[in-house]
C-alpha positions, 0 to 999 in steps of 0.5 A: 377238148376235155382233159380229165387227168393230170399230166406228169410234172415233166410233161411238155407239149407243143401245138403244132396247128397251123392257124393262130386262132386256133393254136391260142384256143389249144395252148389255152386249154393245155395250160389250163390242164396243166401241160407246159410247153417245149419250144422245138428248133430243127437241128438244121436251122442256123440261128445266131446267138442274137435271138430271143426265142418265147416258149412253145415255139417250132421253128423248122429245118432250113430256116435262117435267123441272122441278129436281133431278132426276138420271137414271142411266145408259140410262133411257128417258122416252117420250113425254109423261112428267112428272117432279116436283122431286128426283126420281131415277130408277135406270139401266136404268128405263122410264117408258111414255108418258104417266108422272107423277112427282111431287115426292120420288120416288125409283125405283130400278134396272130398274123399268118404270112401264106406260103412264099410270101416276102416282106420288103424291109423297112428302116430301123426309124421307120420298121415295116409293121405288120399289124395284129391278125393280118393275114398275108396271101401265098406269094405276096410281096409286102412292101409297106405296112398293114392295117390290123385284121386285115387281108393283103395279097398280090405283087405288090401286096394290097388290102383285100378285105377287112376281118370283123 
């Protein structure tokens, strides 16, 4: 991808791709052209005071976000996601449509969590971590933690494969 001018001062873009690899290559070259990001929440989404929301974010219509809550930089939330209390959710990670987070989650950066997945939750001692570049397979019920770059799928969720 080639930019060959320079955007107006109040420019702003959003990367609406789905996989997170792809989107932190794209967000990389938009900022190198010089664009600045919008962060986009439909106005539908019920989200508390109690969240934390990094640039470039999309969260869309019928989402619900309860408290404490913090969302790094260019994460997607599709449509009709839930998310818990004190949750944290890692730059560049796509949650699918139809995505549960319970409570005392914790996912890392680049995850992609696959169409009505569930996250079980886990304690404000002991959060389910979702590790960095896993990904969560369509329909998955995760109920203890993952490794990093990893595949996890199934009721309950369990690994799959191992990305290099």
């Amino acid at each position: 991808m080639a930019f060959f001018f320079s955007p107006p001062h109040d420019s702003l873009v959003t990367v609406a791709v789905g996989s997170p690899q792809s989107r932190k290559k794209i967000v990389a070259k938009c900022a190198e052209a010089g664009f600045s990001f919008a962060t986009l929440v439909h106005h539908s989404v019920e989200m508390s005071e109690f969240v934390e929301l990094g640039v470039g974010s999309i969260i869309c219509c019928g989402s619900i976000l309860t408290v404490n809550i913090k969302i790094e930089q260019h994460v997607h939330i599709n449509l009709d996601c839930t998310i818990g209390h004190d949750v944290r959710i890692g730059e560049f990670t796509t949650l699918s449509p139809g995505v549960h987070v319970s409570g005392n989650v914790h996912i890392g950066k680049s995850v992609y969590i696959g169409t009505g997945a569930v996250i079980i939750n886990g304690t404000s001692e002991n959060p389910l971590v979702i590790a960095d570049g896993t990904v969560i397979g369509a329909g998955a019920c995760v109920t203890k933690s993952t490794d990093a770059n990893s595949l996890y799928a199934g009721i309950p969720a369990e690994f799959k494969k191992r990305y290099a």
